[in-house]
C-alpha positions in Angstrom: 0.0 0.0 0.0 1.0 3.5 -0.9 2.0 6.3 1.9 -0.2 9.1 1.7 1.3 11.8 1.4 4.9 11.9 2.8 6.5 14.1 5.8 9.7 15.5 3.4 10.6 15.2 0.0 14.1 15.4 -1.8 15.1 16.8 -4.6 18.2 17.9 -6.1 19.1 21.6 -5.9 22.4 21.4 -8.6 26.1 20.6 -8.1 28.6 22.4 -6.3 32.2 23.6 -7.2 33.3 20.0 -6.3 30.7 18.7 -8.7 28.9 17.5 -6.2 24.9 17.2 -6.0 23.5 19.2 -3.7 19.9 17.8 -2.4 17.0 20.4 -0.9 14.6 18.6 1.4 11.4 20.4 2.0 9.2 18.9 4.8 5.2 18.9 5.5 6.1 19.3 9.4 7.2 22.6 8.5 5.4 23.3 5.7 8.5 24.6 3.9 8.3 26.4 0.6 10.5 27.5 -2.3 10.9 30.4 -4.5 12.7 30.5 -7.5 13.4 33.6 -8.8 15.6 35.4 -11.3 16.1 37.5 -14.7 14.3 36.3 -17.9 16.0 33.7 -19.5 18.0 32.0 -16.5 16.8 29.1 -16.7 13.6 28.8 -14.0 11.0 26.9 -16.0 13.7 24.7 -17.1 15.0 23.9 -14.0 10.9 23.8 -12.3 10.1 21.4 -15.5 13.5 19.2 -14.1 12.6 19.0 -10.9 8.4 18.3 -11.3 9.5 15.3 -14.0 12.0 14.1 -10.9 9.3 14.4 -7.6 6.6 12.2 -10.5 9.6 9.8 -11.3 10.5 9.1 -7.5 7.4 9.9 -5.7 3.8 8.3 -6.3 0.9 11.2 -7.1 -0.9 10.3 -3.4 2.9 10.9 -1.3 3.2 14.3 -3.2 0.7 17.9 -2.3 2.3 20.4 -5.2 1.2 24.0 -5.8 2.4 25.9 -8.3 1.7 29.3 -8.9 2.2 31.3 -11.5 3.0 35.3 -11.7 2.3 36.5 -14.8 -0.5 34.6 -16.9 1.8 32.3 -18.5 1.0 28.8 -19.4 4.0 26.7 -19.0 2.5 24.9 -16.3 -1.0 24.2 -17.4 0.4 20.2 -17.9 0.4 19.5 -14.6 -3.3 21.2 -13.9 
């Protein structure tokens, strides 16, 4: 049987200079968020796109509770409505 939903997830933030992968973990106890922000063309959806496809690959739909909002009115995100 599946865990509902689960008390922290993991994900990988990057690597550092050492090339290692750095990992954030965001837990439910805490109810911990995450902004990414920057200048147009850094990268953002890119890496957002990344780390969705990852939490879907390694995490079953009922362990995960995502909310994504969006600033502007763009539509990148209307997949995963």
């Amino acid at each position: 049987m599946v865990e509902r939903v689960v008390s922290e997830i993991v994900f990988p933030l990057g690597t550092n200079e050492e090339s290692v992968t750095e990992f954030v973990t965001l837990s439910s106890a805490t109810q911990d968020n995450l902004l990414i922000t920057g200048a147009s063309g850094t990268g953002k959806s890119y890496y957002l796109q990344s780390v969705i496809r990852y939490l879907l690959g390694n995490y079953a739909p009922e362990q995960l509770n995502l909310w994504l909002g969006e600033a502007q009115a763009a539509i990148e995100f209307d997949r995963y409505a």
